[in-house]
Backbone atoms as SQL, in Angstrom:
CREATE TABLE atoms (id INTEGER PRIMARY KEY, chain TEXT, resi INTEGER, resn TEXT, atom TEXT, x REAL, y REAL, z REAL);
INSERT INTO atoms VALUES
  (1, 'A', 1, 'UNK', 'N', 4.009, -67.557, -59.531),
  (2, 'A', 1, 'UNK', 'CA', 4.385, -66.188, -59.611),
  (3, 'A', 1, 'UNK', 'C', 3.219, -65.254, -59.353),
  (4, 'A', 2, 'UNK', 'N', 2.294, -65.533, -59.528),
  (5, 'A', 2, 'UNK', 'CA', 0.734, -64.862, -59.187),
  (6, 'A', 2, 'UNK', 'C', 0.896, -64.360, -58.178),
  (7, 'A', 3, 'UNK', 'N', 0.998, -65.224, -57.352),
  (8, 'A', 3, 'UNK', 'CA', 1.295, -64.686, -55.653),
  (9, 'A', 3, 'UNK', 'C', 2.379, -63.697, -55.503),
  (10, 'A', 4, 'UNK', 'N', 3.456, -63.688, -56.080),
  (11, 'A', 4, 'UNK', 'CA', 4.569, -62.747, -55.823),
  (12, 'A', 4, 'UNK', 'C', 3.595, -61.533, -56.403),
  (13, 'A', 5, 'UNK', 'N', 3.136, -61.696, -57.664),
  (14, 'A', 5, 'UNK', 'CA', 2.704, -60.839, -58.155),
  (15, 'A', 5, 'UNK', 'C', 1.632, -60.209, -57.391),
  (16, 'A', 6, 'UNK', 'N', 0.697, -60.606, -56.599),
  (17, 'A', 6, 'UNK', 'CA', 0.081, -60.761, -56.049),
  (18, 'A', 6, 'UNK', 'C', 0.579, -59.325, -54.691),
  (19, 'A', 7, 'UNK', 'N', 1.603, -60.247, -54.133),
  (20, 'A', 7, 'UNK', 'CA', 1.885, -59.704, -53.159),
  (21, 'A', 7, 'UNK', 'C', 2.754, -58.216, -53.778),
  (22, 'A', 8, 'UNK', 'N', 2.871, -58.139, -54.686),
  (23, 'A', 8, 'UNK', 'CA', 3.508, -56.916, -55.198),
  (24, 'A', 8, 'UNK', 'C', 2.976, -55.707, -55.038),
  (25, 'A', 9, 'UNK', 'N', 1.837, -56.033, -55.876),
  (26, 'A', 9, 'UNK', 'CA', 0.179, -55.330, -56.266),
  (27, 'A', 9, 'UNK', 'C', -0.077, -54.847, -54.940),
  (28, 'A', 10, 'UNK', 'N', -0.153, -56.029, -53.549),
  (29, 'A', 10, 'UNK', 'CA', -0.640, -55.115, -52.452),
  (30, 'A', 10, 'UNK', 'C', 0.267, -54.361, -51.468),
  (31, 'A', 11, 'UNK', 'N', 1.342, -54.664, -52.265),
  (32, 'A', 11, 'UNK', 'CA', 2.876, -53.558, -51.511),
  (33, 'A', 11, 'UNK', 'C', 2.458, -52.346, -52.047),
  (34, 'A', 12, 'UNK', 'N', 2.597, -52.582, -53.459),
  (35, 'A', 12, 'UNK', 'CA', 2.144, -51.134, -54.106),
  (36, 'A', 12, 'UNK', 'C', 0.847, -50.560, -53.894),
  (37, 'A', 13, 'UNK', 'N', -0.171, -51.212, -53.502),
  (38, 'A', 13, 'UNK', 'CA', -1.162, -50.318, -53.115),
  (39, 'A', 13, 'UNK', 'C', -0.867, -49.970, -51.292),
  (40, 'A', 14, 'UNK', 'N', -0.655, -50.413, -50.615),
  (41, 'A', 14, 'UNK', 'CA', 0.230, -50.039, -49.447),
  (42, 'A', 14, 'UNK', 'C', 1.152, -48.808, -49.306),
  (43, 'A', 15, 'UNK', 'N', 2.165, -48.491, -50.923),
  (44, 'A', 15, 'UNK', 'CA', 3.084, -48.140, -50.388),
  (45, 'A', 15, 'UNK', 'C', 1.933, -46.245, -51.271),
  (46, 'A', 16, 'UNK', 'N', 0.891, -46.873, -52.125),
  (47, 'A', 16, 'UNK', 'CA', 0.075, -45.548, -52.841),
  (48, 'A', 16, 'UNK', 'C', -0.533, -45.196, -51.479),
  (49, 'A', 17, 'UNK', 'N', -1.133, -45.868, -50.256),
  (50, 'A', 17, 'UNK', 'CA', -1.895, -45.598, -49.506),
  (51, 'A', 17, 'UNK', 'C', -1.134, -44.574, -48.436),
  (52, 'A', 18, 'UNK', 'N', 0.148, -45.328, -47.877),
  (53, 'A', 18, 'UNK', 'CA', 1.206, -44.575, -47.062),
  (54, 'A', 18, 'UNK', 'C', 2.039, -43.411, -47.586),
  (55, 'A', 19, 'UNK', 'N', 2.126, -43.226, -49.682),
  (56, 'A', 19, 'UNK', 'CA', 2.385, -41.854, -50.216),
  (57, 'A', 19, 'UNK', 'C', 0.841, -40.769, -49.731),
  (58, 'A', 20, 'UNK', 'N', 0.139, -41.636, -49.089),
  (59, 'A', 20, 'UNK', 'CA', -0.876, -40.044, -50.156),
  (60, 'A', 20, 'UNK', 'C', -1.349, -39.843, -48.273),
  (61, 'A', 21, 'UNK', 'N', -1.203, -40.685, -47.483),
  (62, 'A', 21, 'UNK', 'CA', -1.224, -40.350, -46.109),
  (63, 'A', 21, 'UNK', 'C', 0.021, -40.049, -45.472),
  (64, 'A', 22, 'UNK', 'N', 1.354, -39.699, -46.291),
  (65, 'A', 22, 'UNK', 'CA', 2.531, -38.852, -46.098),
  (66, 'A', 22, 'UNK', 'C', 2.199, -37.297, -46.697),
  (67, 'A', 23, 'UNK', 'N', 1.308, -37.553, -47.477),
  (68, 'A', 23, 'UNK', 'CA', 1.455, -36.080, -48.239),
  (69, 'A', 23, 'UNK', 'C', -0.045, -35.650, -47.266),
  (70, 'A', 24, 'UNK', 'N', -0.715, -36.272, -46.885),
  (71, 'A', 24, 'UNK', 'CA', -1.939, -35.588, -46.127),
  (72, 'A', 24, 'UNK', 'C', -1.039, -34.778, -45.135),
  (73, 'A', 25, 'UNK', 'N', -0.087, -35.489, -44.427),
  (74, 'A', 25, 'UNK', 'CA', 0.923, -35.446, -43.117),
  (75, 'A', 25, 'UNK', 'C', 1.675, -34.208, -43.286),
  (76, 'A', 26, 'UNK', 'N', 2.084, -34.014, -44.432),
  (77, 'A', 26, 'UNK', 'CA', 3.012, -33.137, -45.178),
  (78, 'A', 26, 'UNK', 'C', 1.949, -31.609, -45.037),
  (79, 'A', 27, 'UNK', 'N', 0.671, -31.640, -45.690),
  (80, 'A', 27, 'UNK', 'CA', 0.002, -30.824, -45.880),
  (81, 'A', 27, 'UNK', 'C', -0.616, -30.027, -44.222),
  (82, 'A', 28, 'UNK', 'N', -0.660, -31.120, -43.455),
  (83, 'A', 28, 'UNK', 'CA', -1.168, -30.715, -42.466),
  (84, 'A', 28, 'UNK', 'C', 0.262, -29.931, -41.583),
  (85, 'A', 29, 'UNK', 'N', 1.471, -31.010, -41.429),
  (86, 'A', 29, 'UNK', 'CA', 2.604, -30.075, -41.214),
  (87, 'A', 29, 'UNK', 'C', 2.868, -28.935, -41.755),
  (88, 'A', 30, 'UNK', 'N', 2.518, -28.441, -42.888),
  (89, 'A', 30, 'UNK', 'CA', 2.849, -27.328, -43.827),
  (90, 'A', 30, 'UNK', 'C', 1.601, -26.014, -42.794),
  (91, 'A', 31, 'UNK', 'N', 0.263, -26.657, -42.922),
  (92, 'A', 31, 'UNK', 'CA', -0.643, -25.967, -41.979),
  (93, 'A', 31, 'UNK', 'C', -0.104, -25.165, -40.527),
  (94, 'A', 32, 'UNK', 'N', 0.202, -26.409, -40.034),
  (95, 'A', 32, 'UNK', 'CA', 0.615, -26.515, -38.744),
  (96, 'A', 32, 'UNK', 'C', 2.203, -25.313, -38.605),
  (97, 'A', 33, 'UNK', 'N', 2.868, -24.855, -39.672),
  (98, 'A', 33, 'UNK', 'CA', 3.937, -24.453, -39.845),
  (99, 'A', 33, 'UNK', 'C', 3.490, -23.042, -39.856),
  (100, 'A', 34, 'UNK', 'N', 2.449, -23.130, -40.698),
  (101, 'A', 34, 'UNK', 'CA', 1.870, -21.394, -40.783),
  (102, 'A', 34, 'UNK', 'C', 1.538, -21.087, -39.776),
  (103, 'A', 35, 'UNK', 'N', -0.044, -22.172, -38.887),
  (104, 'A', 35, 'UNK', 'CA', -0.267, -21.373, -37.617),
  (105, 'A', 35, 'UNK', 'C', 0.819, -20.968, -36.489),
  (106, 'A', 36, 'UNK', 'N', 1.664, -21.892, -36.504),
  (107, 'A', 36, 'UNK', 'CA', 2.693, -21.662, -35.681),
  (108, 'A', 36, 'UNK', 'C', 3.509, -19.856, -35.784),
  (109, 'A', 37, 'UNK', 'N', 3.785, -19.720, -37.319),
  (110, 'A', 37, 'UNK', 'CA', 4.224, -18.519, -38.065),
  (111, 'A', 37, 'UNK', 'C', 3.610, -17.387, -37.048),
  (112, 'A', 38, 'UNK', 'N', 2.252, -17.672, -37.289),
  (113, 'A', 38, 'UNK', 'CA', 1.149, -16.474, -37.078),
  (114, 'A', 38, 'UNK', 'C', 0.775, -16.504, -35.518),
  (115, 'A', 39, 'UNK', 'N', 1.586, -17.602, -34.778),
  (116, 'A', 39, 'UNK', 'CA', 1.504, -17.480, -33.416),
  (117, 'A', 39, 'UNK', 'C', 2.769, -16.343, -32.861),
  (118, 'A', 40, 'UNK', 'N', 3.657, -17.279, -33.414),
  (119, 'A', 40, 'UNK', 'CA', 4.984, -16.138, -33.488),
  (120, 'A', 40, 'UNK', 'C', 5.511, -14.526, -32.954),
  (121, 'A', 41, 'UNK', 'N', 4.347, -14.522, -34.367),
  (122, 'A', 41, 'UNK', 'CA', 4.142, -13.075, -34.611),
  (123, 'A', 41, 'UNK', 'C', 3.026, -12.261, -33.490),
  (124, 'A', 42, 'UNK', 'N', 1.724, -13.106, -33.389),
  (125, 'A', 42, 'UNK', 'CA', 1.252, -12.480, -32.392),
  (126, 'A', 42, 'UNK', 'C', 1.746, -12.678, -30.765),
  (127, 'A', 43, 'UNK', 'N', 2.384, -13.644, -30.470),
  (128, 'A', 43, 'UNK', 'CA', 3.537, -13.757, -29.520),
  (129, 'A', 43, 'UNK', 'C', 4.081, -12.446, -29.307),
  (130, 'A', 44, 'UNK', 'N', 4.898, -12.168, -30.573),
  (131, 'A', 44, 'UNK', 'CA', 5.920, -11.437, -30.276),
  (132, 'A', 44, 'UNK', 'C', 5.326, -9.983, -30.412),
  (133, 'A', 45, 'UNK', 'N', 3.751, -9.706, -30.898),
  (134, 'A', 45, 'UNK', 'CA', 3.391, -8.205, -30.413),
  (135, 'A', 45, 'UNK', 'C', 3.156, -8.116, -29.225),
  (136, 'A', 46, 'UNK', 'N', 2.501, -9.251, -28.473),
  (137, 'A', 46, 'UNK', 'CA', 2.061, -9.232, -27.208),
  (138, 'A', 46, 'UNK', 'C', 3.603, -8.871, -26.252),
  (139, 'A', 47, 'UNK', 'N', 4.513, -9.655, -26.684),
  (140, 'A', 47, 'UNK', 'CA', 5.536, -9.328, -25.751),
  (141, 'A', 47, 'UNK', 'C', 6.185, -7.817, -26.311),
  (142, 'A', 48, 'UNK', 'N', 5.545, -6.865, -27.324),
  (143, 'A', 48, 'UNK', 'CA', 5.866, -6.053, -27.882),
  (144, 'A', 48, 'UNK', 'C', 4.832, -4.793, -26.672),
  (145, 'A', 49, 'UNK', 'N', 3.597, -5.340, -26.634),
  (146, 'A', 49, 'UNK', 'CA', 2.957, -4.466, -25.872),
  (147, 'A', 49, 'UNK', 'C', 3.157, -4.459, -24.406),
  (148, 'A', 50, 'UNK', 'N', 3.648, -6.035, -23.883),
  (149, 'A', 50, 'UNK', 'CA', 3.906, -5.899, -22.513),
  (150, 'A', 50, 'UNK', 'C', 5.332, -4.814, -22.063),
  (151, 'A', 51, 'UNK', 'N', 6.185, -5.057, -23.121),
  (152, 'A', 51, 'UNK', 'CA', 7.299, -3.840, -22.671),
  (153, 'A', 51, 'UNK', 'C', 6.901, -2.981, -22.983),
  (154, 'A', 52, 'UNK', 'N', 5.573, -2.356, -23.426),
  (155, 'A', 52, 'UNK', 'CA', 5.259, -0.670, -23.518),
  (156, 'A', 52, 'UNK', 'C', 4.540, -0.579, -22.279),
  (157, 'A', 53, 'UNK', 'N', 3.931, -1.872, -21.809),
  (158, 'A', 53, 'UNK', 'CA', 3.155, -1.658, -20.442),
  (159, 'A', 53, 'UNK', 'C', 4.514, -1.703, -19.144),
  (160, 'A', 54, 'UNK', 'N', 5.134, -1.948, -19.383),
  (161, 'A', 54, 'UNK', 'CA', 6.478, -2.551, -17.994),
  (162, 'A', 54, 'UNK', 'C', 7.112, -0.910, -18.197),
  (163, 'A', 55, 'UNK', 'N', 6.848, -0.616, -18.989),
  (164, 'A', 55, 'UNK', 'CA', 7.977, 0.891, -19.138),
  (165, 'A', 55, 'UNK', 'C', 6.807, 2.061, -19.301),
  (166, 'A', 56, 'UNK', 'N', 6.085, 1.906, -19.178),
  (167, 'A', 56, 'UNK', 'CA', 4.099, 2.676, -18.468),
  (168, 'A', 56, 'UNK', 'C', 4.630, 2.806, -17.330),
  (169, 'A', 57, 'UNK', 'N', 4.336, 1.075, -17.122),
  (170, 'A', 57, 'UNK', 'CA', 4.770, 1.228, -15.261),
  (171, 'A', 57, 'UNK', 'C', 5.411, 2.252, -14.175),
  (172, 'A', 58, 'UNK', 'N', 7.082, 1.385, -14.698),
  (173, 'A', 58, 'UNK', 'CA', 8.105, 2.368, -14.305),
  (174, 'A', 58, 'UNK', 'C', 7.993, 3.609, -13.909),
  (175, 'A', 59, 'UNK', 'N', 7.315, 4.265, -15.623),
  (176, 'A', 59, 'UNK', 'CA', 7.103, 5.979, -15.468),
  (177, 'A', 59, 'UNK', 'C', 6.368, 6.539, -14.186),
  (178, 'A', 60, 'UNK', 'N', 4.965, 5.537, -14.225),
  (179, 'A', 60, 'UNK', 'CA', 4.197, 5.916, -13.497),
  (180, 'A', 60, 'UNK', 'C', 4.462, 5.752, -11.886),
  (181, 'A', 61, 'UNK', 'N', 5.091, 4.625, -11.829),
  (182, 'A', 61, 'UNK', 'CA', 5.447, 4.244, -10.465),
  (183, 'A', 61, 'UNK', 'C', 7.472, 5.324, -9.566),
  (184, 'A', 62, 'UNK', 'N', 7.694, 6.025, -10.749),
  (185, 'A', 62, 'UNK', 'CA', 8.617, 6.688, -10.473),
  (186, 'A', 62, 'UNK', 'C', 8.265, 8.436, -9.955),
  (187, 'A', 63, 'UNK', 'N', 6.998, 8.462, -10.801),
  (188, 'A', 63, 'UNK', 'CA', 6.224, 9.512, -10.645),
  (189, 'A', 63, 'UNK', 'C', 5.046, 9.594, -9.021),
  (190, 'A', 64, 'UNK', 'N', 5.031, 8.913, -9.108),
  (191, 'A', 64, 'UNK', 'CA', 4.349, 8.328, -7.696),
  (192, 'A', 64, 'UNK', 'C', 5.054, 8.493, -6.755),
  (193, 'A', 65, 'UNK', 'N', 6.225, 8.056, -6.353),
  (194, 'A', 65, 'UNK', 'CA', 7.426, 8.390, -5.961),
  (195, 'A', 65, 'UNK', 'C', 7.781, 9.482, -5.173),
  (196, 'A', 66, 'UNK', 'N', 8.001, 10.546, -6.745),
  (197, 'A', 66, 'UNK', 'CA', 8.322, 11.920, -6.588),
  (198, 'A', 66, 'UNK', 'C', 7.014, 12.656, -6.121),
  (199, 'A', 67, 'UNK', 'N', 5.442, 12.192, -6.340),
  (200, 'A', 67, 'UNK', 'CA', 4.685, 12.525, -5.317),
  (201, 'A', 67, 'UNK', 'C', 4.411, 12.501, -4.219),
  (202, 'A', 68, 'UNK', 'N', 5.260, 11.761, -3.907),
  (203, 'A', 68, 'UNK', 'CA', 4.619, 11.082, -1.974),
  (204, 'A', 68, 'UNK', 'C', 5.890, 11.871, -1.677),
  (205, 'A', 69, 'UNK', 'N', 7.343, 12.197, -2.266),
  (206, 'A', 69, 'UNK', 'CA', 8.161, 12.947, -1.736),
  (207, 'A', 69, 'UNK', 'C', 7.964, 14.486, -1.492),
  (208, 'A', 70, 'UNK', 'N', 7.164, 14.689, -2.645),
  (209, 'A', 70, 'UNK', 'CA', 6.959, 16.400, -2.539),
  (210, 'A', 70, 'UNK', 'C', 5.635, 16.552, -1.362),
  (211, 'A', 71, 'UNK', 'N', 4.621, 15.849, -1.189),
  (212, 'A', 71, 'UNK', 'CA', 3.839, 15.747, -0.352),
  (213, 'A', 71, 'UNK', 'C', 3.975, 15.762, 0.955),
  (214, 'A', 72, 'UNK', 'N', 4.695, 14.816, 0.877),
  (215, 'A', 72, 'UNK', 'CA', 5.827, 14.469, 2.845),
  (216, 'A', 72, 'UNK', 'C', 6.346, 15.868, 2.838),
  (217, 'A', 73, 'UNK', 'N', 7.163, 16.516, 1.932),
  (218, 'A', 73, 'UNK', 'CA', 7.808, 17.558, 2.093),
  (219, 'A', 73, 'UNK', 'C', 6.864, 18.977, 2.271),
  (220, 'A', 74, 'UNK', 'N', 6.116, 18.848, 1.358),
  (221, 'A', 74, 'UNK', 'CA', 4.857, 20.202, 2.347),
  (222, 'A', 74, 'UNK', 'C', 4.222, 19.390, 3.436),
  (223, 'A', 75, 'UNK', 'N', 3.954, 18.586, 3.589),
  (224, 'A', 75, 'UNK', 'CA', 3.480, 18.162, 5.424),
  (225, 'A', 75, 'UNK', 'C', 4.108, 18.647, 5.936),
  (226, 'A', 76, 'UNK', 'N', 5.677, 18.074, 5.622),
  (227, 'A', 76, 'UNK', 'CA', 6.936, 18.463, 7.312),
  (228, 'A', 76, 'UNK', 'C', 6.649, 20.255, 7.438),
  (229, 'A', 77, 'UNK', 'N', 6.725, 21.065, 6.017),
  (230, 'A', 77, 'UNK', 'CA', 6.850, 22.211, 5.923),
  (231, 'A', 77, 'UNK', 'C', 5.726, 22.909, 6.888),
  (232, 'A', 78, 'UNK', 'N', 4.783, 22.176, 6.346),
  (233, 'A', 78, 'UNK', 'CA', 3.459, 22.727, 7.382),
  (234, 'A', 78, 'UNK', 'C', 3.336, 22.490, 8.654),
  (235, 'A', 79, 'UNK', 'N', 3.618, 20.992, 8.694),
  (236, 'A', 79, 'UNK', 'CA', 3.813, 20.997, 10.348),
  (237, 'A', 79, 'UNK', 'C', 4.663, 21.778, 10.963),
  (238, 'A', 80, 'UNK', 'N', 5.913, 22.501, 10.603),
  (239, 'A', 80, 'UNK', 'CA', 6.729, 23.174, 10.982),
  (240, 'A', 80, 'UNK', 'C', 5.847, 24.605, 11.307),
  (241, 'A', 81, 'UNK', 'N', 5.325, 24.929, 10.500),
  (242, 'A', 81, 'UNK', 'CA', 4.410, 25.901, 9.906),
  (243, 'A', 81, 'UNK', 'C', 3.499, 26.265, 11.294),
  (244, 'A', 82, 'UNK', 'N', 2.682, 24.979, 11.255),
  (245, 'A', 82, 'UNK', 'CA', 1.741, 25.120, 12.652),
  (246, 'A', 82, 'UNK', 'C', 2.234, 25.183, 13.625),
  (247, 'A', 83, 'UNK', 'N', 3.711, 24.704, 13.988),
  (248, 'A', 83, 'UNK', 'CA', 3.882, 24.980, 15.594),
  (249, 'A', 83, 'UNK', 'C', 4.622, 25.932, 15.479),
  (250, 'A', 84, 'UNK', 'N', 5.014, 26.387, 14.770),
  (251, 'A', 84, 'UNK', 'CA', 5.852, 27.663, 14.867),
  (252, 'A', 84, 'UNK', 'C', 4.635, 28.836, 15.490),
  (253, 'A', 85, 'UNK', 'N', 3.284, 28.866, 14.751),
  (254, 'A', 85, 'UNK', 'CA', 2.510, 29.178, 15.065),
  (255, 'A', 85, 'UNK', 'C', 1.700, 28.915, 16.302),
  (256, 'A', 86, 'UNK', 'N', 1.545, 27.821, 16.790),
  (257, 'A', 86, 'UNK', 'CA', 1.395, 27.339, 18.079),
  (258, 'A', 86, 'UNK', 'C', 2.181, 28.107, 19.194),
  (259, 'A', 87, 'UNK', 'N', 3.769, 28.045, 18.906),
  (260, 'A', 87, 'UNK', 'CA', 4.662, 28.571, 19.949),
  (261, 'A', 87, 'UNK', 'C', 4.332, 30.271, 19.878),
  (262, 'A', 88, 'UNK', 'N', 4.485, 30.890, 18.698),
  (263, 'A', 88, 'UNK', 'CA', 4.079, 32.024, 18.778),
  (264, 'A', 88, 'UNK', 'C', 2.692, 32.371, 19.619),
  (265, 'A', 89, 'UNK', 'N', 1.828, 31.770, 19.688),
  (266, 'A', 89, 'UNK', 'CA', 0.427, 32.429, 20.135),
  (267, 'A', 89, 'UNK', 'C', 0.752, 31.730, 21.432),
  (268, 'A', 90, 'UNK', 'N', 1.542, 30.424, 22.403),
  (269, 'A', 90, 'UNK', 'CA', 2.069, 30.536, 23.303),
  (270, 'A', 90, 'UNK', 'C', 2.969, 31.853, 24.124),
  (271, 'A', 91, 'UNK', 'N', 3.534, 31.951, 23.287),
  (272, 'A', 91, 'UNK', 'CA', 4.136, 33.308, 23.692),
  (273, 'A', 91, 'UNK', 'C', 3.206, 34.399, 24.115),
  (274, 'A', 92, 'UNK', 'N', 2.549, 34.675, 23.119),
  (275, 'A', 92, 'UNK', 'CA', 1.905, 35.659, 23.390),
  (276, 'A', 92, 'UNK', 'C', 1.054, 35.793, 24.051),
  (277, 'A', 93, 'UNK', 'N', 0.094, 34.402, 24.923),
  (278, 'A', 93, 'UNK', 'CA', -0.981, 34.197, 25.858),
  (279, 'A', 93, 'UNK', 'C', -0.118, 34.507, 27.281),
  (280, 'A', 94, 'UNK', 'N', 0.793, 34.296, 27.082),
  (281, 'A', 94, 'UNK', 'CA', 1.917, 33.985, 28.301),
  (282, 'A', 94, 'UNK', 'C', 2.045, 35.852, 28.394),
  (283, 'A', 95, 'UNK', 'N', 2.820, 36.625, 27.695),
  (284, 'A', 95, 'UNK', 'CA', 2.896, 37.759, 27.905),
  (285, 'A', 95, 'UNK', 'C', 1.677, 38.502, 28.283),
  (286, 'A', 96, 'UNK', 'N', 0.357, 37.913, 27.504),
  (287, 'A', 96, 'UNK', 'CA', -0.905, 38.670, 28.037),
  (288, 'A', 96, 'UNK', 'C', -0.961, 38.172, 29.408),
  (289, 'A', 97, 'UNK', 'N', -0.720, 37.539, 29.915),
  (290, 'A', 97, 'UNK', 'CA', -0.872, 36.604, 31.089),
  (291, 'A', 97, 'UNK', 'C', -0.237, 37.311, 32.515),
  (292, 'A', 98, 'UNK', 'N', 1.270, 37.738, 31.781),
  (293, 'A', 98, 'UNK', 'CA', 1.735, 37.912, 32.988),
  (294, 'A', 98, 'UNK', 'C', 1.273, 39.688, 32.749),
  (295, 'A', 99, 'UNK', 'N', 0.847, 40.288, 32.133),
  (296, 'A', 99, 'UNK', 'CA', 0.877, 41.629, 32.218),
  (297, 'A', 99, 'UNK', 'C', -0.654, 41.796, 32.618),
  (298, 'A', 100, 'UNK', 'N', -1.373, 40.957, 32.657),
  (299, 'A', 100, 'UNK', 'CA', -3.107, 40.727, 33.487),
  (300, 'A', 100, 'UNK', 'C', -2.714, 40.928, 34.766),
  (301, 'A', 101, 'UNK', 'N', -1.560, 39.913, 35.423),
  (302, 'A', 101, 'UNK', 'CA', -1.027, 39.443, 36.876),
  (303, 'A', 101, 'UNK', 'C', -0.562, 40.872, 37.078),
  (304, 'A', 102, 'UNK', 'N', 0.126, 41.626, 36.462),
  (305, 'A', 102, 'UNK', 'CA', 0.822, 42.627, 37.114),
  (306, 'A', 102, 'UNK', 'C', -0.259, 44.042, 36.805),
  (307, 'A', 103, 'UNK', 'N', -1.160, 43.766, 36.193),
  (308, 'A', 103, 'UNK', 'CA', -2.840, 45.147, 36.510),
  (309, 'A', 103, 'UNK', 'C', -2.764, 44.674, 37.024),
  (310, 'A', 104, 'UNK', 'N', -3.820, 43.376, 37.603),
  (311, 'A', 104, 'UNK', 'CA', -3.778, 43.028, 38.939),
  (312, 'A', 104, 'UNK', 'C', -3.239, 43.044, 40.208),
  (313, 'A', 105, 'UNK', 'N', -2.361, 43.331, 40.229),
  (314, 'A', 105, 'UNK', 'CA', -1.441, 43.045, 41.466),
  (315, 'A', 105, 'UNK', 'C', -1.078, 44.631, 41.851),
  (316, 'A', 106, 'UNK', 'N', -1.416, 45.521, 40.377),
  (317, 'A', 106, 'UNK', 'CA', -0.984, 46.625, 41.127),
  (318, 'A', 106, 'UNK', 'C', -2.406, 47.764, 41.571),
  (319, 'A', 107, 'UNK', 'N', -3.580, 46.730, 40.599),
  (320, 'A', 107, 'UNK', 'CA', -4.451, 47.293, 41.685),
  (321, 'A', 107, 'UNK', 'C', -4.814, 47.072, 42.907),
  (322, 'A', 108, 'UNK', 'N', -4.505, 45.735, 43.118),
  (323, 'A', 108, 'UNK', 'CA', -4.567, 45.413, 44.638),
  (324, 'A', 108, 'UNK', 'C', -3.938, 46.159, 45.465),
  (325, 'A', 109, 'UNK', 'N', -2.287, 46.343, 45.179),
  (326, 'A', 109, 'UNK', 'CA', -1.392, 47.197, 45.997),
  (327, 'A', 109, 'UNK', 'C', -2.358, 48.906, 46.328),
  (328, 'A', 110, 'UNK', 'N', -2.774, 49.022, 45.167),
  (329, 'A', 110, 'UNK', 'CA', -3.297, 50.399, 45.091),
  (330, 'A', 110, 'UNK', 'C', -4.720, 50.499, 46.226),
  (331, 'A', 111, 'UNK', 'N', -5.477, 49.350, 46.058),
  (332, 'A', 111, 'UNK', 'CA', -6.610, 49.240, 46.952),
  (333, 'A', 111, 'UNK', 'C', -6.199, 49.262, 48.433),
  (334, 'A', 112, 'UNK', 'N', -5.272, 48.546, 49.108),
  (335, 'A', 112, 'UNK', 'CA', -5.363, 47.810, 50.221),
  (336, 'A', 112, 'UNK', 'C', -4.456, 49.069, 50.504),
  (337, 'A', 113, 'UNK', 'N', -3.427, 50.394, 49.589),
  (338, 'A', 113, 'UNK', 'CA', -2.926, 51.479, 50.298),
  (339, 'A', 113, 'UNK', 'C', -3.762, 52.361, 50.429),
  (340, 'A', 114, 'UNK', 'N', -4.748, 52.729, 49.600),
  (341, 'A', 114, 'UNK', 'CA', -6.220, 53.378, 49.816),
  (342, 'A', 114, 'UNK', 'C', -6.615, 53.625, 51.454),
  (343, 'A', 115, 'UNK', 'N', -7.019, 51.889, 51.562),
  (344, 'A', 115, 'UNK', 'CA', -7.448, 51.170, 52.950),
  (345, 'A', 115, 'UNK', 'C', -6.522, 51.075, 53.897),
  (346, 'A', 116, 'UNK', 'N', -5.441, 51.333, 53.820),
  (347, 'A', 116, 'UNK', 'CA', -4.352, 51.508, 54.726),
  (348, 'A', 116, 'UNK', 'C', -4.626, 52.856, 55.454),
  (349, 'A', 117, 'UNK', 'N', -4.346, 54.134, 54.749),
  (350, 'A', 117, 'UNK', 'CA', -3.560, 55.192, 54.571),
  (351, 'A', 117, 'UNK', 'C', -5.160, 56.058, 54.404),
  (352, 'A', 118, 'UNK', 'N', -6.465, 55.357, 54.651),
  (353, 'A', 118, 'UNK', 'CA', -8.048, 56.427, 54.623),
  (354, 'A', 118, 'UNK', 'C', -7.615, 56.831, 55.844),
  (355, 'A', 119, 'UNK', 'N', -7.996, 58.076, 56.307),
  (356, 'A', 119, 'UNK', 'CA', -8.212, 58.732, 57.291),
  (357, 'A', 119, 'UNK', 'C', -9.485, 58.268, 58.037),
  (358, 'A', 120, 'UNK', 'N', -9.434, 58.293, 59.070),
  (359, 'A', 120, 'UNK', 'CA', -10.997, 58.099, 59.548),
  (360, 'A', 120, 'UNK', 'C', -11.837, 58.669, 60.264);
């Protein structure tokens, strides 16, 4: 019976060795439960700050937007602006132009009846 006894003794110190390296297991799972907790949580600010950054974005990129629209829109305005101005001072080189041609033309007429019509 020694031996049974024997073999008892080293079940039970076996089964003291595998309680107290269940409860190490236990303790470290219990650890492992918190950091996890506290991952969680900082997880879930981070995904707390990325939707304040995604909706930053948006704003900013909607605003951007409405800048390049109002911008385009005084370009076109201005470009309109300048040739309107362009055509106008066309015009008006053109009218100086032809009213140069017609002094001209009527001093010539006036010269060459001078030289016609001198007595000699």
């Amino acid at each position: 019976m020694s031996s049974l006894e024997d073999r008892i003794s080293k079940l039970e110190g076996e089964v003291s060795k595998l309680s107290d390296r269940v409860g190490k297991l236990e303790e470290r799972v219990g650890r492992l439960e918190d950091s996890v907790n506290a991952l969680r949580e900082r997880v879930a600010r981070v995904e707390g700050i990325v939707e304040q950054m995604d909706k930053r974005l948006n704003h900013i990129e909607t605003e951007l937007r409405e800048f390049r629209r109002e911008v385009s829109d005084r370009f076109e305005g201005l470009r309109k602006e300048i040739f309107g101005e362009i055509l106008s001072l066309r015009r008006e080189l053109n009218m100086r132009f032809y009213w140069l041609i017609g002094i001209l033309m009527t001093m010539w007429v006036t010269i060459i009846l001078a030289i016609a019509f001198k007595a000699p």
